[in-house]
Structure formats: structure tokens, C-alpha cells
C-alpha positions as CSV (number, residue, x, y, z in Angstrom):
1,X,5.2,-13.2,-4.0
2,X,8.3,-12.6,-5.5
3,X,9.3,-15.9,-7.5
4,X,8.0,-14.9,-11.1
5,X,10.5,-12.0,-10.9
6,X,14.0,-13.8,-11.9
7,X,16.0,-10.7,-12.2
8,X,15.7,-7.0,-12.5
9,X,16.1,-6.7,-16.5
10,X,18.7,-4.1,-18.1
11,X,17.6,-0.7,-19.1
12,X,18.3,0.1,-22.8
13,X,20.0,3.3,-22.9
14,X,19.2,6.0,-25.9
15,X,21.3,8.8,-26.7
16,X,19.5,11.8,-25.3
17,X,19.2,13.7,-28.8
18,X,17.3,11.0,-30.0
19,X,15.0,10.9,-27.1
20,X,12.0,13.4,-28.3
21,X,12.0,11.8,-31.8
22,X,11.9,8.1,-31.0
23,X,9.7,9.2,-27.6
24,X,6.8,10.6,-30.7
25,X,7.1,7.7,-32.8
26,X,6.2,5.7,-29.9
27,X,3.1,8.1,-29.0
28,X,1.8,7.8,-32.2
29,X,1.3,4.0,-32.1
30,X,0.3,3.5,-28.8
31,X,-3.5,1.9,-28.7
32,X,-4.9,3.8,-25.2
33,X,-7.6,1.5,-24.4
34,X,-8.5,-2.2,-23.2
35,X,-10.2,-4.4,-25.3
36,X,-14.6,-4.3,-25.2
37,X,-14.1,-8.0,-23.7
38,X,-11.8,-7.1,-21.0
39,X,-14.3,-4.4,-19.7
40,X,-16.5,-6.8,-19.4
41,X,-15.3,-8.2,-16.0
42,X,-15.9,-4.7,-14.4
43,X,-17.8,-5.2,-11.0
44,X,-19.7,-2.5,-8.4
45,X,-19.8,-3.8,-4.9
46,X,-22.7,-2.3,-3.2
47,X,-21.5,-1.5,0.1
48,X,-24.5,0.0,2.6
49,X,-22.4,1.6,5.6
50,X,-26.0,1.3,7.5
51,X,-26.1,-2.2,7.4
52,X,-22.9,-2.6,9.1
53,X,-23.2,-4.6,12.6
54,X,-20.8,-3.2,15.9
55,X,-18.6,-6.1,15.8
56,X,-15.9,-8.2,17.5
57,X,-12.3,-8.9,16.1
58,X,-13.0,-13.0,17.0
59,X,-15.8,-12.5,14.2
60,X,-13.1,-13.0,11.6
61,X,-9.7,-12.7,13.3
62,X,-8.7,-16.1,14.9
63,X,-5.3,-14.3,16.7
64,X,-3.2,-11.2,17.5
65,X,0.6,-11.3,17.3
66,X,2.8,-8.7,18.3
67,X,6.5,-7.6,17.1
68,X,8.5,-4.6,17.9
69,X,10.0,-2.9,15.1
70,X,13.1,-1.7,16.7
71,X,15.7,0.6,14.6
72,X,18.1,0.4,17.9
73,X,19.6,3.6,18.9
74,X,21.3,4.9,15.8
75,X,18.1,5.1,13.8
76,X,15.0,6.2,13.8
77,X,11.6,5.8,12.0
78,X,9.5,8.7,11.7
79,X,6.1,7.6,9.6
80,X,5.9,4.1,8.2
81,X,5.1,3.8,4.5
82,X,4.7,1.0,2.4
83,X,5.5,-2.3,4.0
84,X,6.2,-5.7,2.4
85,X,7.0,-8.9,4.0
86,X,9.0,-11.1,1.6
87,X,12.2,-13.2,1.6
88,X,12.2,-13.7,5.2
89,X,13.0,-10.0,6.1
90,X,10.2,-6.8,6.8
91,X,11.1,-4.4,4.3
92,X,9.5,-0.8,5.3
93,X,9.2,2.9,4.0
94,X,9.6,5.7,6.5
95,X,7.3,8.2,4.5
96,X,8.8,10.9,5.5
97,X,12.4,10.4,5.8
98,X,12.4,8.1,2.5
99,X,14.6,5.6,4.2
100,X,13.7,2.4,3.5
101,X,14.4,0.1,6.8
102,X,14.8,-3.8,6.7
103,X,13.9,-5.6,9.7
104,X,14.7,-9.0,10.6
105,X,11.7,-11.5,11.2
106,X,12.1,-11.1,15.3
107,X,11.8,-7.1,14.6
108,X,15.5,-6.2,15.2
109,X,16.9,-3.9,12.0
110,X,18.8,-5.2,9.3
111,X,20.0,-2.5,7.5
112,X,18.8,0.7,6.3
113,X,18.9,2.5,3.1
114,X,18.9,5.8,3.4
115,X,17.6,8.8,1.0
116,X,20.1,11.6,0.9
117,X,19.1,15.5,0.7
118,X,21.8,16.4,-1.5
119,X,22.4,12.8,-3.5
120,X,25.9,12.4,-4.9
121,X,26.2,9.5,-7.5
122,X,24.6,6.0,-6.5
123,X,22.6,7.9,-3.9
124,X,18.5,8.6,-4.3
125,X,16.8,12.0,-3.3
126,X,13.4,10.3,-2.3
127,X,12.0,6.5,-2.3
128,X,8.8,7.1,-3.8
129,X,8.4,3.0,-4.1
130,X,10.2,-0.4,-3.9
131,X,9.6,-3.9,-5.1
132,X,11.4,-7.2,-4.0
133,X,12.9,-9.7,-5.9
134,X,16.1,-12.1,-6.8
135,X,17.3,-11.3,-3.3
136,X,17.6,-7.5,-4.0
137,X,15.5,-4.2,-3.3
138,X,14.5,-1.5,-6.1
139,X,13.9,1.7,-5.4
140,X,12.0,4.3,-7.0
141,X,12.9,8.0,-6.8
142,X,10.8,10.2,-8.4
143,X,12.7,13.6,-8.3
144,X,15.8,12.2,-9.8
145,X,13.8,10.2,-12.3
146,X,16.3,7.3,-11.5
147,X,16.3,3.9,-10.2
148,X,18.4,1.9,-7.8
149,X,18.9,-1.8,-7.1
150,X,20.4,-2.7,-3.3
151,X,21.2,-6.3,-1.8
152,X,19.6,-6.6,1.1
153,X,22.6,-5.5,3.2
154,X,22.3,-2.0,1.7
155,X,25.5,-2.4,-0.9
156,X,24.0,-0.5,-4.2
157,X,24.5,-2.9,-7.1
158,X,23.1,-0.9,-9.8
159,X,21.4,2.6,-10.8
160,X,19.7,3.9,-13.8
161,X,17.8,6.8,-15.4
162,X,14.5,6.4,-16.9
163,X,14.8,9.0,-19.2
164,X,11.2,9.0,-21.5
165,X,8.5,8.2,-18.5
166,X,7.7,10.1,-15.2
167,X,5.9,8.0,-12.5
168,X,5.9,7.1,-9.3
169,X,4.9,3.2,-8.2
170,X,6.1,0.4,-10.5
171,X,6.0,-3.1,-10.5
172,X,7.7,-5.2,-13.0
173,X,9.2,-8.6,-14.6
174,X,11.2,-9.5,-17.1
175,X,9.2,-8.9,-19.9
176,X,7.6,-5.6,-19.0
177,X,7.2,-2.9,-16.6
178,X,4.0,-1.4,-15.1
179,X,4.0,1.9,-13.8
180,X,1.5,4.9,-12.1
181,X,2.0,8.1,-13.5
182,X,-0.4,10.3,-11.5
183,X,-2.7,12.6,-12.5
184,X,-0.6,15.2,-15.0
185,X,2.0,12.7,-16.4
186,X,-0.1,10.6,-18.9
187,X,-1.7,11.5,-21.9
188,X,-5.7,11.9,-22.0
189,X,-5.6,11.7,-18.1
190,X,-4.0,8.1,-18.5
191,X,-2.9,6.9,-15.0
192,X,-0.8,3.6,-15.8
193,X,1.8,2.8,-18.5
194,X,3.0,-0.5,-19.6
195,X,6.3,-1.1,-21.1
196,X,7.2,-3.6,-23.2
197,X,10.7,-4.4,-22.6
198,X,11.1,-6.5,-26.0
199,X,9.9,-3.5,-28.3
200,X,10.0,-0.6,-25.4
201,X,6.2,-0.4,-27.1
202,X,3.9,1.8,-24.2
203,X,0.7,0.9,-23.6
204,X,-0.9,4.0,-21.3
205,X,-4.2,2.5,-19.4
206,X,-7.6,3.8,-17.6
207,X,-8.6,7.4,-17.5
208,X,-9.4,9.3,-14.8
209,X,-10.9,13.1,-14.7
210,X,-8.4,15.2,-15.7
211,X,-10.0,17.8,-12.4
212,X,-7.3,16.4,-10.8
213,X,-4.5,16.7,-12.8
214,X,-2.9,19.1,-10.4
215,X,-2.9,16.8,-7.7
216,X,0.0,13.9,-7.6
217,X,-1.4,11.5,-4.4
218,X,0.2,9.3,-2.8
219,X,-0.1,6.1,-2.1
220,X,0.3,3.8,1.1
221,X,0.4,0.7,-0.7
222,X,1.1,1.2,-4.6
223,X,0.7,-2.5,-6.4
224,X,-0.6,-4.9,-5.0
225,X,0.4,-8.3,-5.5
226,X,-2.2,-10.9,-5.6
227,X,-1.6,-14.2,-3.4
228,X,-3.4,-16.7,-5.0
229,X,-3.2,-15.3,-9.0
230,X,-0.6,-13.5,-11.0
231,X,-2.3,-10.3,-10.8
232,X,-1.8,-6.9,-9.6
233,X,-4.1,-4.4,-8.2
234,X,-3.7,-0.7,-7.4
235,X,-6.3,1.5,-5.5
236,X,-6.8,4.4,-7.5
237,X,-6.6,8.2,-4.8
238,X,-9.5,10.4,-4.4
239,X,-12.0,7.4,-5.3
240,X,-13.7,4.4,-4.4
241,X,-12.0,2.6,-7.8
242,X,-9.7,-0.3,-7.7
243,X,-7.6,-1.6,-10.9
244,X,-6.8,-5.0,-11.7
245,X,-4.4,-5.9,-13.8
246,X,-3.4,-9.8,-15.7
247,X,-0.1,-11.0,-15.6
248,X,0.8,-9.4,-18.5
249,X,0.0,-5.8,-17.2
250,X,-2.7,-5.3,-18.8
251,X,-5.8,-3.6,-17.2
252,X,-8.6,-6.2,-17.1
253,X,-10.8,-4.9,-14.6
254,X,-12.2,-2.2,-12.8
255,X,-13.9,-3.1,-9.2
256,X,-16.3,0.4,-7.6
257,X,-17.2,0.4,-4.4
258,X,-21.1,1.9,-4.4
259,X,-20.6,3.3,-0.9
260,X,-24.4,3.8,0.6
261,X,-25.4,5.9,3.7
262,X,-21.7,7.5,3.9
263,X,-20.2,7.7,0.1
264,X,-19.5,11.3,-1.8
265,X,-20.2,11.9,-5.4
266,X,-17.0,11.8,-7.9
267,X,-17.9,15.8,-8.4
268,X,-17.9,16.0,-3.9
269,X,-14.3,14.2,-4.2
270,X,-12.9,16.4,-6.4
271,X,-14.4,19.7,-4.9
272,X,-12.7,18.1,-1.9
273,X,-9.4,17.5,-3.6
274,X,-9.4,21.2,-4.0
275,X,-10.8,22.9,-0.9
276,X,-9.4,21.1,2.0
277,X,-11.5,23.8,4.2
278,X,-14.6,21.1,3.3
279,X,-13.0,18.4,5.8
280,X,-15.3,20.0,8.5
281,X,-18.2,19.3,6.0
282,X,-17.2,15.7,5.5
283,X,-17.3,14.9,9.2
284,X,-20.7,16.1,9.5
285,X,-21.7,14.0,7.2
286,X,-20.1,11.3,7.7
287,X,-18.9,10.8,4.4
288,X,-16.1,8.3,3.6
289,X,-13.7,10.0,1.3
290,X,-11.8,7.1,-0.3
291,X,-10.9,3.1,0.1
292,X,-8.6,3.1,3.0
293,X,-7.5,-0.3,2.3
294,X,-8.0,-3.1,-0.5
295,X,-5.4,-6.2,0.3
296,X,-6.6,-9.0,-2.5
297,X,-5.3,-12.1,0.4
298,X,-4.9,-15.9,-0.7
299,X,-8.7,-16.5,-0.6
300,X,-10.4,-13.2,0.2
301,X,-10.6,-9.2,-0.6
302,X,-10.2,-7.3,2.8
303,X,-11.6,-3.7,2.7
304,X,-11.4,-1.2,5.2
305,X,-13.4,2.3,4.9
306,X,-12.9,4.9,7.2
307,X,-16.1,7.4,7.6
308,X,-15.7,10.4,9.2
309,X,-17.6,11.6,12.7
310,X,-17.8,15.2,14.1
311,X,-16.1,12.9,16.5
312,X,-13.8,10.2,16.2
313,X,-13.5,7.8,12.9
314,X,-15.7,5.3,12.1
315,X,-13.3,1.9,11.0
316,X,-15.4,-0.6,8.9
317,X,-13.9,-4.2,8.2
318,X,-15.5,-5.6,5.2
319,X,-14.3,-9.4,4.0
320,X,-15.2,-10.6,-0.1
321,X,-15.0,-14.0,-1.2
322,X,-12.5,-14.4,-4.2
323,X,-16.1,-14.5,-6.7
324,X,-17.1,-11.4,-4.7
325,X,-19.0,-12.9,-2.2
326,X,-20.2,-10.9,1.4
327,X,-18.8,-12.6,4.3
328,X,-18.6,-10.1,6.6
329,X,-19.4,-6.3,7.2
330,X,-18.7,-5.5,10.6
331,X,-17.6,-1.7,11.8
332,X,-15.3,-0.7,15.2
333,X,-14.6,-4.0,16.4
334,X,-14.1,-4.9,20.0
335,X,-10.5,-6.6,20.8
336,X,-12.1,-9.8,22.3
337,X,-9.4,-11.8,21.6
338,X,-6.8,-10.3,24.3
339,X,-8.8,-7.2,25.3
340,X,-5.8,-4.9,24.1
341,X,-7.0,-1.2,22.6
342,X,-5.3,-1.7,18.9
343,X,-5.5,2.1,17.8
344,X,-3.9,1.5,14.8
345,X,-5.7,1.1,11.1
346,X,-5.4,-1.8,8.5
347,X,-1.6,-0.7,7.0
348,X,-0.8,-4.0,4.9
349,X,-1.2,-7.5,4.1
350,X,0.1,-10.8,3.7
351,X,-1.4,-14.5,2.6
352,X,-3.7,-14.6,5.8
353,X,-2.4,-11.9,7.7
354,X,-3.9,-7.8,8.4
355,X,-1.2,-5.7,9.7
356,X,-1.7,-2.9,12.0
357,X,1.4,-0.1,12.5
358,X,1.1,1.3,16.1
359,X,3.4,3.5,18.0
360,X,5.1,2.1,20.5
361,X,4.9,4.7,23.1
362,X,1.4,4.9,22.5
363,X,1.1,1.0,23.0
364,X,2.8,1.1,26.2
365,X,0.6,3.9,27.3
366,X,-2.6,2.2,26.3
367,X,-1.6,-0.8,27.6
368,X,-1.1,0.1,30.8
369,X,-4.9,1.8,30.6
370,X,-6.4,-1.4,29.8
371,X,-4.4,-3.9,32.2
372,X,-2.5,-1.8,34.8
373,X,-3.6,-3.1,38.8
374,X,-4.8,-6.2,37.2
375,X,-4.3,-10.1,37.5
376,X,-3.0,-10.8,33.7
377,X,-1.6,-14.1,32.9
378,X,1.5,-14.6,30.8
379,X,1.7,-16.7,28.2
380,X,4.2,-17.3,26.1
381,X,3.6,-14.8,22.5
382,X,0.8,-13.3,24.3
383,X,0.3,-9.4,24.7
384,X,0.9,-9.4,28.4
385,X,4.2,-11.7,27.2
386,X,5.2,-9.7,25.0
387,X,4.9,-6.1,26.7
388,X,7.3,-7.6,29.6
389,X,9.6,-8.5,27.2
390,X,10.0,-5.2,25.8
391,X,8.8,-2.9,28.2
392,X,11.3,-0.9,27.7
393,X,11.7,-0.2,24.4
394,X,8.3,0.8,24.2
395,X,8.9,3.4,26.1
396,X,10.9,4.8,23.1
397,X,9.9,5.9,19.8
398,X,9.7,2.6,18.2
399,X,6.3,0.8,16.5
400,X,4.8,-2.3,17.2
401,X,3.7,-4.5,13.8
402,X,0.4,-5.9,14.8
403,X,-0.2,-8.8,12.8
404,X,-4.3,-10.4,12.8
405,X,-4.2,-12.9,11.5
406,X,-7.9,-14.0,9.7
407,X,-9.7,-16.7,10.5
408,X,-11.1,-17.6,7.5
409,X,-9.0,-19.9,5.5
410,X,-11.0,-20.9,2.4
């Protein structure tokens, strides 16, 4: 996913008194729109919750592996975030701690970065994002407005101040940078800025009602790299809206999900946004407040929605062809495949891959539910397998990557 980004590129540095001056110049000739052509390509996916069938995970999973994420003794993960498997290694989040953790492929920790609460030089406040690439981590942080670039070993190579824009996900190449602003950074409730790194011309993209421009979301997965194409997609908060941008950064299409028998109005979202008191209303509903999940995989889209109960969540598994085509719609699926209670939701992606994040003491404890006083048979990589190998270090406060792995290969 990574090979199109050669090297981080330099910042050019401005004196600071020249900031607000060259900063207006640049405002003035910004062009805030995409092109009639481009909007084009826009597409509404009409997604009736009621025609959803009680499914099985052998309807479009072929198998289940398990790894334990385990930060050893020393360290300690306390709400995964954004996770990214590239370069051989597991590069993670922790959410609420803002360390970012790298595992190694068998789950044992590499190193960890680690967000400081009162940052000295070469030290970031809070990792609001990261992005891969030339065998080096970046790292957003939001507060300090400043970026860092880390090998993979944790040594900080390089740090910089982006003095003109506010945001908080990136992704970028050589040539230019893309980057979410939130609700109240942009102008004319502009969510995305592009910048050019030849002319340092911005390009600020797709509008969103500015009701929310007191809120700053986040999000669990920021950009989203496309396997099969060079593009980039971004699931917009508080909406059923996904963004696609072209390998040049530029937004080309806008993908709604028409959510029937379970979908809220953009007006119910946003009086949502502001009263969470209505979350009792929701349940009772059974309204599905936002796309959960939208991983664009080598040859497929993979949503997941979650609708709300009075009771318990409803988790629906919806599968698109690459040209948009239904393959499957399919909602709480059984675990046919090993019989294990997977309690965890869709978390990330990779070519052919969904991955589930589960506690590990909450694994260990459902496990034994499901399979304790039974006849099991071990088998090397299965789940029986692999809870005797680390049956212990369940019992801690590790997580288990659950990795299902689709079936559906073109």
C-alpha cells in the first residue's frame, strides 16, 4: 500500500510574519469546488436493513485466524485505534493513551512510540493519525500542530510545524498532501484540503452542514487506501457519506448509503450530534446512526452498519462488487466456521482480510463458555490451538487481532 510513497517530502518553512499575508493570497485563489464532470460519478446505494437475511460467517468468510497482540509486561494498550498492516509489521493506535505500538507479524511488540503529557522538543502531545511509508512512521499531532517522522524502532528522525493549516488525518506523497480538517477548520464548511507541494497552492474540498461545526469527530480509520486503485477514501462522521478521492487528491466521488427501515434524516443526525440524551430514542427505533465501517478491499467494498436495539446491537455485513454490485447482505452472523463467540466489530482491513479487535480477557472468558467440558480437537492455527498456546496471556489485559479472511476472491 505504501510503494507510491518514496519519501516523506520537506516542509518549506516561512518566516512567521509573513504567514497571514502570503496565507490570504493563497485564499483568494483557491477554486473550492470539483469539476461538473467529476460529480458525475456520485452513487446512492440503496441499502433496505429489512431485507437483510440472519446469516452465517461461512456465507462470505472462508477462515478465522487468531494473533495475540501482546505489549509484554512493560506496556500496556488501553483502546485500540487505527490499525494498519504494512511493511511486515502491525502498526496500532492506542486511542486513548496516543501511543502508537508496533507489533511484530507473530503479535510480540516491537517498539512503541509514545505521546508525552508534557512534550519537550522531538516529543508529540497526541497521535491524532499516522501513515506508513519508505520504512518510517508519521505522526500527526493535532494540539502541537506539528509532525514527526520515526523509523520503525522508535528513533525520531525528523519533526516539523505546519504552521498555515489545522487538521487532523492526512495522507500524502510527494507531490501533495491531503488532509481532514473537521468541521470548524475549513472555510464554507470545507472538510478536506489539498496541498500542492510544488506551488503550496490549497485546494479545500466537499461541504458539509456547517450545524456541526462545533463538533471535531473522530475517526477510527481516517484514509483509506484503496488496494486495487490509487485512490483514497474517507468516511465522512455523523453521516452515511463516503469520499473518494483520485490519485492526485482530488475529490471525485461521493458514494450515500440510502439506509431503509433503520436510517435517520441528516436533520435527526445532527439533532443527535447535539443532544446525546436522544441515544435512548435511537435504540427504540432502531435507527443506525452512521457507517460503522467502509474498507474499499482488492476486489470488493465491505460495509458494516450497526443499528441500534432497546437491546443489544444489531451488526449487518454488507459485501459490493468493485462496479457496485450486491453480493451479500447478511446481519449477526453465526461463527460456523469454528463455533467461537467473536464479540468484537469490523475494526480494519487488508487486501482480503476483515479484522476484528477483541479483548483478551474477554476471549478467554468466552471461550471457555463456548468449549469448556467439551471434546475439542487441536489443530495446528486453530482456535482451540491457539487458546492453549496462550492461555495465559489471555488471562491478562492483552487483545486478540481476529483476522476473517473473505472468501470471495474476484
Amino acid at each position: 500500500m505504501s510503494g507510491d510513497l518514496e519519501r516523506f517530502p520537506d516542509y518549506l518553512t516561512i518566516p512567521s510574519q509573513m504567514h497571514k499575508y502570503i496565507y490570504l493570497l493563497i485564499m483568494i485563489t483557491v477554486f473550492f469546488s470539483c469539476s461538473p464532470k467529476k460529480e458525475k460519478n456520485n452513487k446512492t446505494l440503496t441499502i433496505d436493513l429489512k431485507e437483510a437475511q440472519e446469516g452465517k460467517l461461512s456465507d462470505i468468510f472462508s477462515s478465522i485466524d487468531y494473533k495475540l497482540l501482546d505489549t509484554g509486561d512493560n506496556e500496556f494498550l488501553a483502546m485500540p485505534g487505527k490499525l494498519r498492516i504494512e511493511d511486515s509489521l502491525i502498526f496500532l493506535r492506542d486511542s486513548r493513551l496516543s501511543n502508537i505500538l508496533i507489533y511484530n507479524l507473530d503479535g510480540s511488540l516491537n517498539s512503541v512510540i509514545k505521546a508525552r503529557l508534557n512534550p519537550g522538543p522531538g516529543e508529540f502531545l497526541q497521535s491524532e493519525d499516522f501513515q506508513i511509508g519508505d520504512n518510517r512512521i508519521k505522526v500527526r499531532d493535532y494540539p502541537q500542530n506539528k509532525s514527526f517522522i520515526y523509523d520503525f524502532e522508535g528513533t525520531l528522525l525528523d519533526e516539523s510545524r505546519d504552521e498555515e493549516e489545522l487538521y487532523y488525518y492526512f495522507y500524502e506523497t510527494k507531490d501533495w498532501k491531503l488532509a481532514y480538517m473537521g468541521y470548524s477548520n475549513g472555510p464554507d464548511s470545507k472538510l478536506f484540503l489539498r496541498k500542492d507541494r510544488l506551488n503550496n497552492e490549497l485546494l479545500f474540498q466537499y461541504s458539509f452542514p456547517n450545524e456541526f461545526e462545533n463538533f471535531n469527530v473522530g475517526s477510527k480509520d481516517g484514509f483509506m487506501q484503496d488496494y486495487s486503485e490509487p485512490l483514497f477514501y474517507f468516511s465522512i462522521p455523523y453521516s452515511y457519506e463516503i469520499v473518494r478521492f483520485d490519485e492526485n487528491g482530488v475529490l471525485d466521488q461521493i458514494i450515500e448509503l440510502d439506509i431503509k427501515n433503520g436510517g435517520m434524516t441528516k436533520e435527526e443526525r445532527n439533532l443527535w450530534a447535539k443532544e446525546r440524551n436522544l441515544r435512548q430514542m435511537i435504540k427504540e427505533r432502531k435507527l443506525v446512526e452512521h457507517t460503522d465501517s467502509f474498507f474499499p478491499m482488492q476486489n470488493h467494498f465491505f460495509i458494516h452498519l450497526r443499528q441500534s436495539t432497546p437491546m443489544s446491537a444489531i451488526n449487518h455485513f454488507i459485501v459490493y462488487s468493485k462496479d457496485f454490485e450486491l453480493m451479500y447482505q447478511g446481519y449477526d452472523l453465526e461463527n460456523d466456521l469454528d463455533g467461537m463467540r467473536l464479540d468484537g466489530v469490523p475494526w480494519s482491513y487488508t487486501e482480503n482480510s476483515i479484522i476484528l479487535m477483541i479483548n483478551s480477557n474477554q476471549f478467554y472468558n468466552a471461550y471457555l463458555e463456548r468449549f469448556a467440558g467439551k471434546s475439542v480437537k487441536q489443530v495446528k492455527g486453530n482456535v482451540h490451538d491457539f487458546f492453549q498456546k496462550n492461555m495465559d496471556r489471555l488471562k491478562e489485559e492483552q487483545y486478540v487481532m481476529v483476522s476473517l479472511n473473505l472468501k470471495f476472491s474476484h
